[in-house]
Residue frames as a rotation matrix with the C-alpha (Angstrom) as fourth column:
UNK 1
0.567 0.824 0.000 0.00
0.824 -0.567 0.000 0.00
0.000 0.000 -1.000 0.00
UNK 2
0.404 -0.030 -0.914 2.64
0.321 -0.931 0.172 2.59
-0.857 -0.363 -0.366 0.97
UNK 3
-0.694 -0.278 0.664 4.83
0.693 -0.007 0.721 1.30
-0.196 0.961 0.197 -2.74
UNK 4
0.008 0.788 0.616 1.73
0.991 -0.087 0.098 2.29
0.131 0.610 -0.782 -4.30
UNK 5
0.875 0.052 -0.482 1.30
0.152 -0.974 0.170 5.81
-0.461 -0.222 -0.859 -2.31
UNK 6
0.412 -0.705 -0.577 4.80
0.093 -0.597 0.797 6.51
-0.906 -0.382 -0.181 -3.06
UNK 7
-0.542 -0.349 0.764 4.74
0.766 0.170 0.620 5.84
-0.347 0.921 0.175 -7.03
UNK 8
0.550 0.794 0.260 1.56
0.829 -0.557 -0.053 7.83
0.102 0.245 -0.964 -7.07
UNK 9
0.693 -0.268 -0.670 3.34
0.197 -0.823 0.533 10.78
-0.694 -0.502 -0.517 -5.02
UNK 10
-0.742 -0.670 0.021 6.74
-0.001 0.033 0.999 10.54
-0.671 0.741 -0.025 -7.85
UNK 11
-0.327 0.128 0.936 4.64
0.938 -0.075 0.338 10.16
0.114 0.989 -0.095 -10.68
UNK 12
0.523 0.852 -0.008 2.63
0.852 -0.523 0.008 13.42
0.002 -0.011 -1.000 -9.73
UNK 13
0.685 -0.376 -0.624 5.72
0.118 -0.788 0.604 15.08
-0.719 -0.487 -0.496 -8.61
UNK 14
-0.416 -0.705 0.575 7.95
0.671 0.190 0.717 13.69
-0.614 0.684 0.394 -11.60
UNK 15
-0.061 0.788 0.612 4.77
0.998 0.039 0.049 15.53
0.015 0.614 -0.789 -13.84
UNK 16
0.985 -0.012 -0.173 4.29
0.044 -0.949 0.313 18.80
-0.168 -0.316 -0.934 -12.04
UNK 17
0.180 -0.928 -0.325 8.29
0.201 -0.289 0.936 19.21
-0.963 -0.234 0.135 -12.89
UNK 18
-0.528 -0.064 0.847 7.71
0.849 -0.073 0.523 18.67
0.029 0.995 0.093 -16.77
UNK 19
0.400 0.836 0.376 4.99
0.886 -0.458 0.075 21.25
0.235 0.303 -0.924 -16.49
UNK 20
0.824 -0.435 -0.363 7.38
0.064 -0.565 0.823 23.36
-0.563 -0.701 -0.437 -14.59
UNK 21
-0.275 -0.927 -0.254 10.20
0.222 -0.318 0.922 23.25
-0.935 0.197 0.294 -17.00
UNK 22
-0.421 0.378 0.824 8.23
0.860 -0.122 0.495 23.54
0.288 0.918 -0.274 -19.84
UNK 23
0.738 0.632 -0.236 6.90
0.671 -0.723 0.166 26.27
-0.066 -0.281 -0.957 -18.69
UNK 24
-0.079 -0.793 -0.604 10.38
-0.230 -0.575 0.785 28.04
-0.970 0.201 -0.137 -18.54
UNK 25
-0.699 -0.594 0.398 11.74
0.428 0.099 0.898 26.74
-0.573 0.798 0.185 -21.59
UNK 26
0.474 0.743 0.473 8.02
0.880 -0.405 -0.246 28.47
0.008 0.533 -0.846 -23.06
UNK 27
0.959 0.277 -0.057 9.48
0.279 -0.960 0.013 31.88
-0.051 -0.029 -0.998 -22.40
UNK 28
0.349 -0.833 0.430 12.94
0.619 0.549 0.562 31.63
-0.704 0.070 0.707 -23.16
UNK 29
0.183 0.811 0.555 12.72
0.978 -0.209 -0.017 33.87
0.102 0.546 -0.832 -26.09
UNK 30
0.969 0.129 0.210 11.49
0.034 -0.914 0.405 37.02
0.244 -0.385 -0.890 -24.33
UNK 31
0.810 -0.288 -0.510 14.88
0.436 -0.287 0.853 37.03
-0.392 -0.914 -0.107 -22.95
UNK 32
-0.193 -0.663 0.724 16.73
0.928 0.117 0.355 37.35
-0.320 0.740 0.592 -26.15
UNK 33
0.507 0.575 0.643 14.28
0.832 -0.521 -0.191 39.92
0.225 0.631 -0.742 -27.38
UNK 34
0.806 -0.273 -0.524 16.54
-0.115 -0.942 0.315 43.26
-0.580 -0.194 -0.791 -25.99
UNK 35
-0.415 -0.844 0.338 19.49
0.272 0.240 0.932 41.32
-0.868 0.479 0.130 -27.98
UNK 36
0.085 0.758 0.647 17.45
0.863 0.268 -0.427 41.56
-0.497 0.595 -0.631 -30.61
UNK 37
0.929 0.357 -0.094 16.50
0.363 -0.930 0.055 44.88
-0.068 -0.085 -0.994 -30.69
UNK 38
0.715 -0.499 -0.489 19.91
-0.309 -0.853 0.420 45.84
-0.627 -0.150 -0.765 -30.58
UNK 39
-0.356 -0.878 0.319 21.49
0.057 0.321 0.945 43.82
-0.933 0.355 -0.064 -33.14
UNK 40
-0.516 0.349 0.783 18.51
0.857 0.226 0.464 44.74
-0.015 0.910 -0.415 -35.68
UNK 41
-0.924 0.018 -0.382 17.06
0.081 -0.967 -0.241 47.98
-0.374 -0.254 0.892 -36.59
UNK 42
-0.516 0.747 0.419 13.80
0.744 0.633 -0.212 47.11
-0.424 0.202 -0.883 -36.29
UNK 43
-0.815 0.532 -0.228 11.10
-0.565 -0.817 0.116 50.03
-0.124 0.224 0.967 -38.44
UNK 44
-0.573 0.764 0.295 7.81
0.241 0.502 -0.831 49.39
-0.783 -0.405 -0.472 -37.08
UNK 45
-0.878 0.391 -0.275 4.94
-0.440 -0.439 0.783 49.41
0.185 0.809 0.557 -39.55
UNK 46
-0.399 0.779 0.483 1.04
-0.176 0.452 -0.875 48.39
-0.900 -0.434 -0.043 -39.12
UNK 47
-0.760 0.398 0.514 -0.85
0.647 0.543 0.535 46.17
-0.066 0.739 -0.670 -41.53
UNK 48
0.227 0.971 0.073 -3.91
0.875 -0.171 -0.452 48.36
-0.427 0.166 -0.889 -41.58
UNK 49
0.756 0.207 -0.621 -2.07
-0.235 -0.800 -0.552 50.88
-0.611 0.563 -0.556 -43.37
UNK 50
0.575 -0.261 0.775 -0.81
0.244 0.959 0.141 49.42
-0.781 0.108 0.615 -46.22
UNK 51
0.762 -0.506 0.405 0.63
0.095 -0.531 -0.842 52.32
0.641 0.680 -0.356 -48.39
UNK 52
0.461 -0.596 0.658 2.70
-0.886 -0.270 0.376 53.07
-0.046 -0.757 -0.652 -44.86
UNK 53
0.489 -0.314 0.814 3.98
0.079 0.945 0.317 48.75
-0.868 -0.091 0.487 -44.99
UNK 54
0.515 -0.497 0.698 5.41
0.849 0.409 -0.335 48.97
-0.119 0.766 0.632 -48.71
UNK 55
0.729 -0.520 0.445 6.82
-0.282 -0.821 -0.497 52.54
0.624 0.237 -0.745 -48.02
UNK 56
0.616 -0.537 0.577 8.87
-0.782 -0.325 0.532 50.57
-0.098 -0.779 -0.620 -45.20
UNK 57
0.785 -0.200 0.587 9.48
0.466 0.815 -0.345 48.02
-0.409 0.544 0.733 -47.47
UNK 58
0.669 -0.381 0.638 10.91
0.645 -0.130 -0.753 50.13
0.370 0.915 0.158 -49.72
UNK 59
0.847 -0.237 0.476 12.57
-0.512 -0.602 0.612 52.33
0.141 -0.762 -0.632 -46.93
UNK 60
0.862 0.023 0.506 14.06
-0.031 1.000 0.006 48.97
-0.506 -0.021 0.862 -45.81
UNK 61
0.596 -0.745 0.301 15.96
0.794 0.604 -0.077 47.99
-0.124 0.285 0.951 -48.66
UNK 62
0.556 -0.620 0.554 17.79
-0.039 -0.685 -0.728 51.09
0.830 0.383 -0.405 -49.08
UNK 63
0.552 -0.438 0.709 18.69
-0.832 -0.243 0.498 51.35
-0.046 -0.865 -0.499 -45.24
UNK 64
0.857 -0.227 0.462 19.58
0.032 0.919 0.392 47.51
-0.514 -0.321 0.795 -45.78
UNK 65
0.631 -0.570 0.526 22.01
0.494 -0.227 -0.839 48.57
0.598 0.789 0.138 -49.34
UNK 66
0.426 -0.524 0.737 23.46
0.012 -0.812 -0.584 51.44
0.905 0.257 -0.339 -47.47
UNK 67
-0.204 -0.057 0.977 23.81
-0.902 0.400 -0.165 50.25
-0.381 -0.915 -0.133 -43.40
UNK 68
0.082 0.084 -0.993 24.18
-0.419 0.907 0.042 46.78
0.904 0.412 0.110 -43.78
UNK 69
-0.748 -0.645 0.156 25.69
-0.108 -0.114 -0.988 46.58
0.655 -0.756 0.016 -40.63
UNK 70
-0.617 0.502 0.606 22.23
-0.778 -0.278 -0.563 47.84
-0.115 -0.819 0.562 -39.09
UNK 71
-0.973 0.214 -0.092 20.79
0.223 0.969 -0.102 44.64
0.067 -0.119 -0.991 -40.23
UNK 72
-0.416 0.893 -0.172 17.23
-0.712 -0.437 -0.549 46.84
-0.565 -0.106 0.818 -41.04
UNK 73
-0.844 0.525 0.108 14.22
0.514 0.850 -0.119 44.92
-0.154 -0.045 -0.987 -40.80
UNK 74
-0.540 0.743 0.395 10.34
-0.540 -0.666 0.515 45.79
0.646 0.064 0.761 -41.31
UNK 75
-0.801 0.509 -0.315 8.29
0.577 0.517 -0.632 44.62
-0.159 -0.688 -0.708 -38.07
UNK 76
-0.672 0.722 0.168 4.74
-0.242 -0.428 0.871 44.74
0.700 0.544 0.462 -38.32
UNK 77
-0.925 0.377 -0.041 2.07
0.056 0.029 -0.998 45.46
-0.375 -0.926 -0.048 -35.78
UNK 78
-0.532 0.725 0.438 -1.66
0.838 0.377 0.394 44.50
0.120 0.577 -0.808 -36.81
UNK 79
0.793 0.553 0.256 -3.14
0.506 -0.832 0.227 48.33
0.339 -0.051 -0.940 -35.29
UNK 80
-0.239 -0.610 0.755 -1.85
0.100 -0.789 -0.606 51.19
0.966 -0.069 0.249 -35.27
UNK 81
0.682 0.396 0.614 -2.55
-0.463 -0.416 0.783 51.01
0.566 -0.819 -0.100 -31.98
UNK 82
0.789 -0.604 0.112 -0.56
0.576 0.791 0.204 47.99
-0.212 -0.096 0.973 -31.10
UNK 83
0.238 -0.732 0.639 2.27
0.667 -0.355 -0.655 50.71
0.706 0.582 0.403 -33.01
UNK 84
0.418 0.701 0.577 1.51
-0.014 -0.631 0.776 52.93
0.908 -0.332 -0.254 -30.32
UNK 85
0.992 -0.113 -0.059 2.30
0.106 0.475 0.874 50.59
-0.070 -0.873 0.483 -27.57
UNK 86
0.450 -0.888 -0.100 5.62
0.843 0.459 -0.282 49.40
0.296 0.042 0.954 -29.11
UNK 87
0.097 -0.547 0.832 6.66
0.465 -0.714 -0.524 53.16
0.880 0.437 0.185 -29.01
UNK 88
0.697 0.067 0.714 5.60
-0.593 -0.507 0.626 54.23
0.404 -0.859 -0.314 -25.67
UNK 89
0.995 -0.049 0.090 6.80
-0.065 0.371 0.926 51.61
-0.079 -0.927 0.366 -24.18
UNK 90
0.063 -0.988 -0.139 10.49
-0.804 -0.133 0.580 51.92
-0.591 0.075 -0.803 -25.64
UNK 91
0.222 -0.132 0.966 10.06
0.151 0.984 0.099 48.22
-0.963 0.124 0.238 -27.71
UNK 92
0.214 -0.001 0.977 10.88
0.954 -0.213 -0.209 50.04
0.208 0.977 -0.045 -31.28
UNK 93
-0.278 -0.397 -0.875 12.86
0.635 -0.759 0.142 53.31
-0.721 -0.516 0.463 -31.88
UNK 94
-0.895 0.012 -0.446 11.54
-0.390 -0.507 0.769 54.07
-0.216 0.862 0.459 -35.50
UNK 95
-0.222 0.974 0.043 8.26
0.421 0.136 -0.897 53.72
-0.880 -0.181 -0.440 -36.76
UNK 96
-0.852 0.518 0.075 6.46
-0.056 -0.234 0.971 54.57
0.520 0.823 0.229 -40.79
UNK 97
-0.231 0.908 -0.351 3.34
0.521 -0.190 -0.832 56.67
-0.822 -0.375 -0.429 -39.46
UNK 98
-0.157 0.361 0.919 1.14
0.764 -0.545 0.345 58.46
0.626 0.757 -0.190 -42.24
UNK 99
-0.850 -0.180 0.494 0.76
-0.057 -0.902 -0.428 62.19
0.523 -0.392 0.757 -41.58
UNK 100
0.148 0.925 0.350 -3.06
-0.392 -0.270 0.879 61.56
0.908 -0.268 0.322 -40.31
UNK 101
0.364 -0.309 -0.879 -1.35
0.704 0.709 0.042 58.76
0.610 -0.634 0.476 -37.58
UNK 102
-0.458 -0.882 -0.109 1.28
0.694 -0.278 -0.665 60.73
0.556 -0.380 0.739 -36.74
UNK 103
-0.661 0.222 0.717 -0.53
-0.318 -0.948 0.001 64.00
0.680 -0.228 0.697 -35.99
UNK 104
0.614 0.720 -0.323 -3.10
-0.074 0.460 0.885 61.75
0.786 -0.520 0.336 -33.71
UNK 105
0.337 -0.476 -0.813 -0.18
0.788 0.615 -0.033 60.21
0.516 -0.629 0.582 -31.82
UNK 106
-0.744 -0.584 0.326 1.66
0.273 -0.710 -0.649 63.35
0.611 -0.394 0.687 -31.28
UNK 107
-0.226 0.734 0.640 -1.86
-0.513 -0.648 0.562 65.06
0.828 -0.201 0.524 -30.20
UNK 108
-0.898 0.346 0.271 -2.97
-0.020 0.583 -0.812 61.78
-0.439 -0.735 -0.517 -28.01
UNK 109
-0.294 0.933 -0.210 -6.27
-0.943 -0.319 -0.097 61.98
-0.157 0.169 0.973 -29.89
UNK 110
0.058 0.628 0.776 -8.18
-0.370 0.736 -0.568 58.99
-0.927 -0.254 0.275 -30.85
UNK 111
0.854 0.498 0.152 -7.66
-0.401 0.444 0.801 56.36
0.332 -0.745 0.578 -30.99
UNK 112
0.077 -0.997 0.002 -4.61
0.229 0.016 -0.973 57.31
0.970 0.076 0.230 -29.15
UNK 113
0.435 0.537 0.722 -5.57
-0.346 -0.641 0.685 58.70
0.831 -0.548 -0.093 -26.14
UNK 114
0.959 0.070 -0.274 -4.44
0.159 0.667 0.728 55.97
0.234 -0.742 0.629 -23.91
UNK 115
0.252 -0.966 -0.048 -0.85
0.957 0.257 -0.136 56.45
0.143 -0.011 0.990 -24.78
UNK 116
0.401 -0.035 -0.915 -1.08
0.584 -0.760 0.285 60.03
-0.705 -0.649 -0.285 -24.27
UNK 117
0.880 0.022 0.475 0.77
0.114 0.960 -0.257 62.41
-0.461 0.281 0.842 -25.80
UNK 118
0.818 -0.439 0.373 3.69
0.460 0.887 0.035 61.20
-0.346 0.143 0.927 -27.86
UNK 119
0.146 -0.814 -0.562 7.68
-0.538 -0.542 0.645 62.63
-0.830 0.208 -0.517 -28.26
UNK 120
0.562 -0.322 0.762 8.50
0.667 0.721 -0.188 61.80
-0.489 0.614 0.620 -31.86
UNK 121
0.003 -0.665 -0.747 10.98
-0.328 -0.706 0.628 63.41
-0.945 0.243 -0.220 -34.15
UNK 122
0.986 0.149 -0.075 10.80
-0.104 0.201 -0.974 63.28
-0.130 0.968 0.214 -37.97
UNK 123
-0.119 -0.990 -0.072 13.81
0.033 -0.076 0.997 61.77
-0.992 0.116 0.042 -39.88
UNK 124
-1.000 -0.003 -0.023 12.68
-0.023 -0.044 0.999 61.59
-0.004 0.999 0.044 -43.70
UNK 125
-0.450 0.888 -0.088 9.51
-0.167 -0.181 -0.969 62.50
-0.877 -0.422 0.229 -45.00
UNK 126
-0.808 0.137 0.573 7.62
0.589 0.185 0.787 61.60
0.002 0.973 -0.230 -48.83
UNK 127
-0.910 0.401 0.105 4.96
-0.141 -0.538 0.831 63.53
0.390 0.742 0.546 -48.50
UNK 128
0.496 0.752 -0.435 2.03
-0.283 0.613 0.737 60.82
0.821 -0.243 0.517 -47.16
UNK 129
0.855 -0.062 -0.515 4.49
0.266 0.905 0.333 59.17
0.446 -0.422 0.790 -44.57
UNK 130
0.524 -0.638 0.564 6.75
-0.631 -0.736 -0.246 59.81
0.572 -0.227 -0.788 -42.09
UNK 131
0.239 -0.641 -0.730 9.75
0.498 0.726 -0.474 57.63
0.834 -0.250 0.493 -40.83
UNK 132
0.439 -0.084 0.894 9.66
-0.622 -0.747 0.236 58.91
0.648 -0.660 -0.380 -36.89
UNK 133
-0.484 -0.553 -0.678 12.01
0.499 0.462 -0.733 58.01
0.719 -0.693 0.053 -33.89
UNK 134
0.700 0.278 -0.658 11.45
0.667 0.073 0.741 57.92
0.255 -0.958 -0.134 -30.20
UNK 135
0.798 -0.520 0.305 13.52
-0.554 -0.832 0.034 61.06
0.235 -0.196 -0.952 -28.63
UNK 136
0.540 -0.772 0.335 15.72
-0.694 -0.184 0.696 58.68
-0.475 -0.608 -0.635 -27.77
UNK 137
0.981 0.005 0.196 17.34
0.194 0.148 -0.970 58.08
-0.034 0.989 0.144 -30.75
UNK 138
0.313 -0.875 -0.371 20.81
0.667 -0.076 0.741 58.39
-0.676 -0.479 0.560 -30.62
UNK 139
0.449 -0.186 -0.874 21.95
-0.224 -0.970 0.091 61.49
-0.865 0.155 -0.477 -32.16
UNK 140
-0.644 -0.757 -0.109 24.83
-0.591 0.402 0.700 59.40
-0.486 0.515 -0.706 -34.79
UNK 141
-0.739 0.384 0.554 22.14
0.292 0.923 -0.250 57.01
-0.608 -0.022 -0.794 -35.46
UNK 142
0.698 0.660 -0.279 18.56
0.184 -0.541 -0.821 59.63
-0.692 0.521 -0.499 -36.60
UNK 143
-0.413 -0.586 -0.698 22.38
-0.696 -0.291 0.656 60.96
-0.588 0.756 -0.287 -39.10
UNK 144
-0.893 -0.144 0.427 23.13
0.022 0.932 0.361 57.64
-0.450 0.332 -0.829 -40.44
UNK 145
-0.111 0.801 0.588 19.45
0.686 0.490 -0.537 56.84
-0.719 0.344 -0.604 -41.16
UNK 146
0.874 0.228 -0.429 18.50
-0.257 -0.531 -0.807 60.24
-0.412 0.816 -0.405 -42.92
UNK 147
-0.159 -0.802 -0.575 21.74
-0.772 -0.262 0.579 60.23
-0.615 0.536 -0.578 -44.53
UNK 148
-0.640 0.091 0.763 20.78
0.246 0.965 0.091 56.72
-0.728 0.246 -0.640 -46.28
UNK 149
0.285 0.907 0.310 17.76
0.695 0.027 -0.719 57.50
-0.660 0.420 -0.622 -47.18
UNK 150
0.441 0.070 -0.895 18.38
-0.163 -0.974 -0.157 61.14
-0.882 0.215 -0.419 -48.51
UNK 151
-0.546 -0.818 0.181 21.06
-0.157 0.313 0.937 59.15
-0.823 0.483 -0.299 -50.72
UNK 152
-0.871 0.254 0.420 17.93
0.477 0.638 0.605 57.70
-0.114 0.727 -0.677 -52.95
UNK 153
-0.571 0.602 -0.558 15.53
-0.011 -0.685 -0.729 60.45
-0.821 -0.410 0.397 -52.34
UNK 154
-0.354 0.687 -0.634 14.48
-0.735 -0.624 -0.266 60.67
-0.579 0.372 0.726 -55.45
UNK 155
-0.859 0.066 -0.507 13.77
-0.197 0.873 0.447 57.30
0.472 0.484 -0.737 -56.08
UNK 156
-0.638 0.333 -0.694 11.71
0.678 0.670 -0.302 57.51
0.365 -0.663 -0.654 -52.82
UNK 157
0.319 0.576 0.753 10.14
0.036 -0.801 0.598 60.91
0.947 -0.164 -0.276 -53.40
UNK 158
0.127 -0.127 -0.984 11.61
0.990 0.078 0.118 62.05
0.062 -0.989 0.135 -50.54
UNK 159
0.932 0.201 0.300 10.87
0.218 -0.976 -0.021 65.82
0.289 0.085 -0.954 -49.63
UNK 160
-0.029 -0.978 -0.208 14.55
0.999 -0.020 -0.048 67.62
0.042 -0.210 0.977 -49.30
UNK 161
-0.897 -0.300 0.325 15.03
-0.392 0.198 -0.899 68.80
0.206 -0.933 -0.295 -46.39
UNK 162
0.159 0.905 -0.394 11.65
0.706 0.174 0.686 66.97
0.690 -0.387 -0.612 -44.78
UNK 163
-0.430 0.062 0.901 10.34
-0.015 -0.998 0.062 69.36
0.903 0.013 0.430 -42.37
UNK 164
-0.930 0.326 0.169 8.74
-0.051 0.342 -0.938 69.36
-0.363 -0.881 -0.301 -38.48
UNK 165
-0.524 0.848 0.080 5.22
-0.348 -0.299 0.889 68.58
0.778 0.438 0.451 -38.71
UNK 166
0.366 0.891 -0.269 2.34
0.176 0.218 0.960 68.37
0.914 -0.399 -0.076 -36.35
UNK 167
0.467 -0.702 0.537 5.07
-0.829 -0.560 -0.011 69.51
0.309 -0.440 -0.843 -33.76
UNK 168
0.841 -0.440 0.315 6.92
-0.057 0.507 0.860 67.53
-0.538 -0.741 0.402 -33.88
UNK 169
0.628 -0.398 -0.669 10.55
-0.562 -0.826 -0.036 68.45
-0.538 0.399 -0.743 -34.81
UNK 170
0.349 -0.707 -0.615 13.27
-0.034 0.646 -0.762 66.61
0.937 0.287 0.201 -37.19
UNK 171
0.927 -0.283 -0.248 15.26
0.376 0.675 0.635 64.80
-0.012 -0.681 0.732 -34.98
UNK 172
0.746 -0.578 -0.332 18.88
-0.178 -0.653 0.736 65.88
-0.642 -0.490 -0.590 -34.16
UNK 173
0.031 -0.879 0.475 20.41
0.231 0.469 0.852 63.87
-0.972 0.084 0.218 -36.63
UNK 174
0.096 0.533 0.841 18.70
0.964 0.160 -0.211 64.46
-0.247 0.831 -0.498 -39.07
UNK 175
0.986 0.163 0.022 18.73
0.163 -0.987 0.010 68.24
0.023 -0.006 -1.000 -38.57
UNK 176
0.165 -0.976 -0.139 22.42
-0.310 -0.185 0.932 67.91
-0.936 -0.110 -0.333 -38.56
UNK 177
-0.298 -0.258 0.919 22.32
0.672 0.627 0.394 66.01
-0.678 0.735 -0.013 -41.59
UNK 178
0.414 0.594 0.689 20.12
0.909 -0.233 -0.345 68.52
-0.044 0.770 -0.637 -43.34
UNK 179
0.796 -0.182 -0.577 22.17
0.141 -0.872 0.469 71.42
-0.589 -0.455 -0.668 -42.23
UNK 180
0.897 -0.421 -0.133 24.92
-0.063 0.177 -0.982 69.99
0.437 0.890 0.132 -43.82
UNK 181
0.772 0.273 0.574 26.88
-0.634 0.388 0.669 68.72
-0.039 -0.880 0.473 -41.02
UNK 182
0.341 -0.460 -0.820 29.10
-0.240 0.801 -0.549 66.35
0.909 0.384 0.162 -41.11
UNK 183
0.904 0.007 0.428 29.06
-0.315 0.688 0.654 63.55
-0.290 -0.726 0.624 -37.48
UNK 184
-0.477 -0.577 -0.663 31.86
-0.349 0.817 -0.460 61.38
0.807 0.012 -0.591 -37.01
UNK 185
0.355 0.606 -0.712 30.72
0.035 0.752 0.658 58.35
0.934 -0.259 0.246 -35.28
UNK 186
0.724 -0.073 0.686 30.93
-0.666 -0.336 0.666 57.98
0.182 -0.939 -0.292 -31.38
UNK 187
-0.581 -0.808 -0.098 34.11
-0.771 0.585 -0.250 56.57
0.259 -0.070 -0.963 -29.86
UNK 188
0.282 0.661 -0.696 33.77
-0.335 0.747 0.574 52.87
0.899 0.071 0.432 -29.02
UNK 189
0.303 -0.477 0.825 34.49
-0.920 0.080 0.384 52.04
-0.250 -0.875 -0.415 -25.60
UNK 190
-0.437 -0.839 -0.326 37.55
-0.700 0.544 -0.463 50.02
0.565 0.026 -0.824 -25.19
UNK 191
0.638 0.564 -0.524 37.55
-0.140 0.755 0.641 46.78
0.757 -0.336 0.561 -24.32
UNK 192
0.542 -0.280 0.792 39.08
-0.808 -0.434 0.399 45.56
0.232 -0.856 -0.462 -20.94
């Protein structure tokens, strides 16, 4: 009788451990995801605006041609809300918002409201769409990007200089870049 109790007790406990490491090994992942994020330059786009997806397509491959290095990607979010999120919350630094988006987000209007609102900076603009960054953008980085782009501008109807809109101003790099500027990249810290 106690044999019995005590297989019962091991099998239950042997069970409740699979469920228990499976469970970790389910989220695993998530922990990668800040590597991620910094080893790819992710430009957010939302499926429900679908001129705004093939303008970051086409964004994209140029940034990919010219910054290989940055290893630029197009991530898509199914609402522009959901686009919203990624930005407040810091999970994406760039972002392809049409001018009607954008001017919502910046405002907080609907159906933005929740997120309040929003610091963005313009780096390149066509006209219909606007490639914006989170203020914190690194300064070497908002260059780099407009400088790309600006390279194929007129493949990409890009307005030269793009301009602040809805207040919200060109980013720093970018405004260096259009000034005519000229960055040198930040030192790299030494290794130890």
């Amino acid at each position: 009788m106690h044999r019995r109790f005590f297989l019962t007790q091991l099998s239950f406990m042997g069970s409740m451990l699979a469920v228990a490491t499976t469970s970790a090994w389910a989220h695993t992942p998530y922990r990668f995801w800040n590597v991620f994020r910094k080893r790819n330059m992710q430009i957010l786009t939302s499926l429900e605006d679908v001129p705004g997806d093939d303008t970051g397509e086409a964004w994209v491959t140029v940034l990919r041609e010219k910054l290989p290095l940055s290893r630029a990607m197009v991530s898509r979010a199914h609402k522009m809300t959901r686009t919203a999120s990624l930005l407040k919350t810091n999970q994406v630094k760039l972002a392809v918002l049409s001018h009607a988006h954008a001017e919502q987000m910046v405002s907080g209007a609907a159906p933005f409201e929740e997120f309040g609102p929003m610091d963005l900076q313009v780096l390149v603009d066509n006209g219909k769409h606007l490639l914006v960054a989170r203020t914190d953008l690194p300064l070497y980085h908002g260059y780099l990007v407009t400088m790309a782009l600006m390279e194929a501008a007129d493949a990409l109807a890009l307005l030269k200089p793009a301009i602040a809109r809805f207040n919200m101003p060109l980013h720093p790099g970018a405004k260096a870049y259009f000034s005519g500027e000229k960055l040198e990249p930040p030192p790299t810290p030494a290794e130890p």
